[in-house]
C-alpha positions in Angstrom: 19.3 -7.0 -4.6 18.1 -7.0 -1.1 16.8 -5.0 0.8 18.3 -2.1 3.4 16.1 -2.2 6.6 16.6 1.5 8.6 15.1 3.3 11.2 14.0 6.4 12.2 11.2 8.6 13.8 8.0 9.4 12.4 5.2 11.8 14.3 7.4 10.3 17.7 7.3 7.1 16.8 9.9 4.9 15.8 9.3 4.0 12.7 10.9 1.5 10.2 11.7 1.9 5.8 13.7 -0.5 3.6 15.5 0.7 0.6 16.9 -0.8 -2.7 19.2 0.6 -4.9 21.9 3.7 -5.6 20.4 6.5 -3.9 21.8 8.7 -6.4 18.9 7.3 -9.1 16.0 8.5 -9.7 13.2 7.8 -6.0 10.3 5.9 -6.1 8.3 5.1 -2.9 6.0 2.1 -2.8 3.4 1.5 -0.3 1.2 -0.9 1.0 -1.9 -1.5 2.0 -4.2 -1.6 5.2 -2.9 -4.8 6.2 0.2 -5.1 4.6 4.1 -4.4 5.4 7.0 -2.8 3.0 8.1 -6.2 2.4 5.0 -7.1 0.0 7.6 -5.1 -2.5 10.6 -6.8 -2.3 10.2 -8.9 -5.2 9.6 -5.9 -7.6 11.8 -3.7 -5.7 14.6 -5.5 -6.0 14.4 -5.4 -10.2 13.3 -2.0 -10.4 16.6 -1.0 -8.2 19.0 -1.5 -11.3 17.5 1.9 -12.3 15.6 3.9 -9.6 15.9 4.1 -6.2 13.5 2.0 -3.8 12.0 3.4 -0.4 9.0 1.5 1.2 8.0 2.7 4.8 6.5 0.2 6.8 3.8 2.9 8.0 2.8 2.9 12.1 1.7 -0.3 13.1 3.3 -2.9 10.6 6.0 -4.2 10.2 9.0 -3.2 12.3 7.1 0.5 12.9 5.9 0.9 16.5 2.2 0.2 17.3 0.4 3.5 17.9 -0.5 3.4 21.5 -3.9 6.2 20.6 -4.5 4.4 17.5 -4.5 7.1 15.0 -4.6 4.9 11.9 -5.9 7.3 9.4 -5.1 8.5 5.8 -4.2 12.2 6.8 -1.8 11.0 9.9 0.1 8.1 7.3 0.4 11.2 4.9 2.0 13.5 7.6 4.5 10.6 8.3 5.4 10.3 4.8 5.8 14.0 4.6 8.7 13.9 7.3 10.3 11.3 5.8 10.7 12.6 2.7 11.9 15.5 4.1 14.2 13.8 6.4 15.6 11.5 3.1 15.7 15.3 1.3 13.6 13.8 -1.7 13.1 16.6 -4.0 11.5 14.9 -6.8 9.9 10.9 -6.6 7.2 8.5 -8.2 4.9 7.0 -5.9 3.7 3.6 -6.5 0.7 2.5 -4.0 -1.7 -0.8 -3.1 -5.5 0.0 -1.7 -4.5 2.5 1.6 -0.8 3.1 -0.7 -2.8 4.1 -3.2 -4.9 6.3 -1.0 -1.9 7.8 0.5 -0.5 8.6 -3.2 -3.8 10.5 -4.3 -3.4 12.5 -1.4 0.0 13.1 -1.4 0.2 14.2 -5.2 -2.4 16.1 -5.2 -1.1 18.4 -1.8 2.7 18.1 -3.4 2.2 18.4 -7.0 6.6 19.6 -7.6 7.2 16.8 -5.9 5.5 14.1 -7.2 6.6 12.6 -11.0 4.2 10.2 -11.0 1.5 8.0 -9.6 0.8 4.4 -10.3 -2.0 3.5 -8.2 -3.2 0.1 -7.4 -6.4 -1.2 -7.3 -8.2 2.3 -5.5 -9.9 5.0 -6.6 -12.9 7.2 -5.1 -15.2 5.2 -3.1 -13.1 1.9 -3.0 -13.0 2.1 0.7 -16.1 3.5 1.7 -19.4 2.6 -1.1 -18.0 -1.0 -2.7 -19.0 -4.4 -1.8 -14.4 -4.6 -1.4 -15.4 -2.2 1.7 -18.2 -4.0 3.2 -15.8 -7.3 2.9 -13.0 -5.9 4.5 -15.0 -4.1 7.4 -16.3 -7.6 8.0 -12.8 -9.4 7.7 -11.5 -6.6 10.2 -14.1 -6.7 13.0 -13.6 -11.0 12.8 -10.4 -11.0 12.8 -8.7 -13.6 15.5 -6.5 -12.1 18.0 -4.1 -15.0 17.2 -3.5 -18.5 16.4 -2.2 -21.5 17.9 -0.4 -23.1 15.2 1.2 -21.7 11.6 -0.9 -24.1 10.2 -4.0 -22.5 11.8 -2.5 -18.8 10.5 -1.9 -20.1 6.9 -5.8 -21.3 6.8 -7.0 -18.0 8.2 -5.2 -16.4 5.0 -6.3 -19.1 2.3 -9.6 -18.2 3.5 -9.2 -14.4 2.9 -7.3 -15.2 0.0 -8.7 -18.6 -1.7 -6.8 -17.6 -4.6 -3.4 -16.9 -2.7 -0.2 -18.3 -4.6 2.6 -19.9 -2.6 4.6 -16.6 -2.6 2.2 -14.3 -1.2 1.4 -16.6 1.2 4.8 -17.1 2.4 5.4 -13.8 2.5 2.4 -13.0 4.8 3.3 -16.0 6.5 6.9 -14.3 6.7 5.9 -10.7 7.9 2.8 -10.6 9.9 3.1 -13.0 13.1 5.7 -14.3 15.1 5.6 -16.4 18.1 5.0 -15.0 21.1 6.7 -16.3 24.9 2.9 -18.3 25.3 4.1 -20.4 22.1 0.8 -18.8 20.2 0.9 -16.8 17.1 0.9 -13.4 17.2 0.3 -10.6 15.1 2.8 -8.0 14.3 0.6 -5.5 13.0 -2.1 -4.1 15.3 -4.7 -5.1 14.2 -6.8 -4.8 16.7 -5.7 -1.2 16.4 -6.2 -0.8 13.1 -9.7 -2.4 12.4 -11.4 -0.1 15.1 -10.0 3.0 13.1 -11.0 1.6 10.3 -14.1 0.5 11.6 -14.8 4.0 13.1 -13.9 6.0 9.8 -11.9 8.5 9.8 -12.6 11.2 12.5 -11.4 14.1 9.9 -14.3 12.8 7.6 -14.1 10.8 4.8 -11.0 12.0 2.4 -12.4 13.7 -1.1 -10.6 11.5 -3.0 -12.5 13.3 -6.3 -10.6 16.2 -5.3 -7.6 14.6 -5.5 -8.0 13.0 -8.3 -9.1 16.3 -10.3 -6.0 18.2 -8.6 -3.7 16.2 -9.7 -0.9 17.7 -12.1 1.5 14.7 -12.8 0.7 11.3 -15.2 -1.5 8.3 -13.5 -1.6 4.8 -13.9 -4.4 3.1 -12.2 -4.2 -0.7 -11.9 -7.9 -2.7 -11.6 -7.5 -6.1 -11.3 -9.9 -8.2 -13.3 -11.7 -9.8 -10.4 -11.5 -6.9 -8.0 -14.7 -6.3 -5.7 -13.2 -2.6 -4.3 -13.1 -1.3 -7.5 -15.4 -0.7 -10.0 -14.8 -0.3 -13.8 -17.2 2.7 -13.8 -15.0 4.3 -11.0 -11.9 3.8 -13.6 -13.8 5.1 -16.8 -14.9 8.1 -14.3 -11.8 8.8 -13.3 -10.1 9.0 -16.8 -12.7 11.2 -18.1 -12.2 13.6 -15.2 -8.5 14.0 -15.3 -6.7 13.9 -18.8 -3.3 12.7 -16.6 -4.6 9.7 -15.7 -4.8 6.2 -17.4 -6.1 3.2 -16.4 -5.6 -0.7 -17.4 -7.1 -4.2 -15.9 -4.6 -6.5 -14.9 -5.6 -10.2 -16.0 -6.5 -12.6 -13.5 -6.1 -10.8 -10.4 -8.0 -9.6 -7.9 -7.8 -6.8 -5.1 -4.1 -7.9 -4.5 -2.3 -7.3 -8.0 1.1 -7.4 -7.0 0.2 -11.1 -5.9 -1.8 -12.2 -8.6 -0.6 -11.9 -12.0 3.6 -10.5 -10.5 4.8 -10.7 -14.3 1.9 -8.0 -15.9 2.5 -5.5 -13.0 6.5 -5.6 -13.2 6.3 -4.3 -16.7 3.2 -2.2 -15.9 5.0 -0.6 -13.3 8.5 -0.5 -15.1 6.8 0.7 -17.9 5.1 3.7 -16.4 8.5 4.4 -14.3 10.1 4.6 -17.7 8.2 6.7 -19.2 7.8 9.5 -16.6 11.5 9.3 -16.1 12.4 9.4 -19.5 
């Protein structure tokens, strides 16, 4: 099934969501990570909509959102956002599934909503991913070096393979697909602000850094979180930590993949995810 691309206004900006399936099934939102777009889900999305219902936001300055002209690219002001569209969709009761700042944004989020939230299934994050973890300190550096554009889509597709030596066809593509377009100068140009979003994220978040712990320890709905094998952002100690912490929560290593999951090894997090979905929703 493909996806329904909508519209609508979040914290006064326009702001764009896709959806999949019958919206009378049981809601799951996915979302993506610091660099990413709703579209990274299609491929699952479109599966898991023979049974639930499918709403990824493209949050403030990705995808077909608007740019934030002040830049407030932080955790608390992507929460807020997702706060009114949920209540502007009037979902009383939905999963979350989440990648790296998805993930981050589920924590949060479950643990401020608890009777709203079934379940969280979150990918590749926990306490400390973003801030004490040689994954951090890798993607601070990508950010600050990150080229305004590029001059060919050959040139773009390197810049990725290099981030991503690993990167399969699909993933590539699909980058390729969602985050530059050509601009009127016949360069390549992002469609994310990222110039935007690397100097919040290289400035940390003015609120202070989010007590992910807390979250974790608050929450009051099942977890799933999802390492991959060969992640640098987070650490097998952090998972262990976590489990021991909060009864709720469960955590498995998916095989052969790295920070990016969903990418890597497509075929273990499809049933990990329709598994868990399953089983909270009966």
């Amino acid at each position: 099934m493909t996806a329904t691309g909508r519209y609508t206004q979040l914290g006064g900006l326009r702001a764009r969501y896709l959806t999949w399936g019958d919206p009378a099934r049981p809601a799951v939102l996915m979302l993506h990570g610091l660099r990413s777009y709703a579209g990274t889900w299609a491929p699952f999305a479109g599966e898991l909509s023979a049974r639930y219902r499918i709403v990824a936001p493209d949050f403030r300055g990705r995808g077909g959102s608007a740019w934030d002209p002040v830049r407030d690219y932080y955790i608390r002001t992507y929460v807020a956002d997702l706060e009114e569209l949920v209540a502007q969709l009037g979902l009383a009761r939905f999963a979350i599934v989440g990648h790296s700042m998805g993930g981050a944004i589920g924590y949060v989020y479950a643990a401020a909503h608890p009777d709203q939230v079934t379940g969280l299934l979150a990918e590749d994050i926990g306490p400390g991913s973003s801030t004490s973890t040689p994954g951090a300190e890798r993607v601070l550096r990508e950010m600050a070096s990150a080229p305004a554009g590029f001059d060919t889509l050959d040139t773009a597709a390197d810049y990725w393979r290099q981030l991503r030596p690993g990167i399969s066809d699909a993933a590539l593509a699909s980058r390729m697909d969602h985050t530059i377009r050509r601009g009127t100068d016949g360069r390549w140009h992002w469609t994310l602000d990222m110039a935007g979003i690397a100097q919040a994220r290289l400035s940390g978040d003015p609120a202070g850094q989010l007590d992910l712990w807390a979250c974790v320890d608050a929450l009051r709905c099942p977890a799933l979180v999802l390492r991959g094998e060969h992640t640098d952002f987070l650490p097998v100690a952090t998972c262990e930590q976590m489990a021991a912490r909060q009864p709720l929560l469960e955590w498995a290593e998916v095989p052969g993949a790295g920070h990016y999951a969903h990418d890597d090894n497509p075929e273990f997090f499809m049933a990990a995810v329709r598994e868990f979905l399953d089983r909270i929703e009966g």
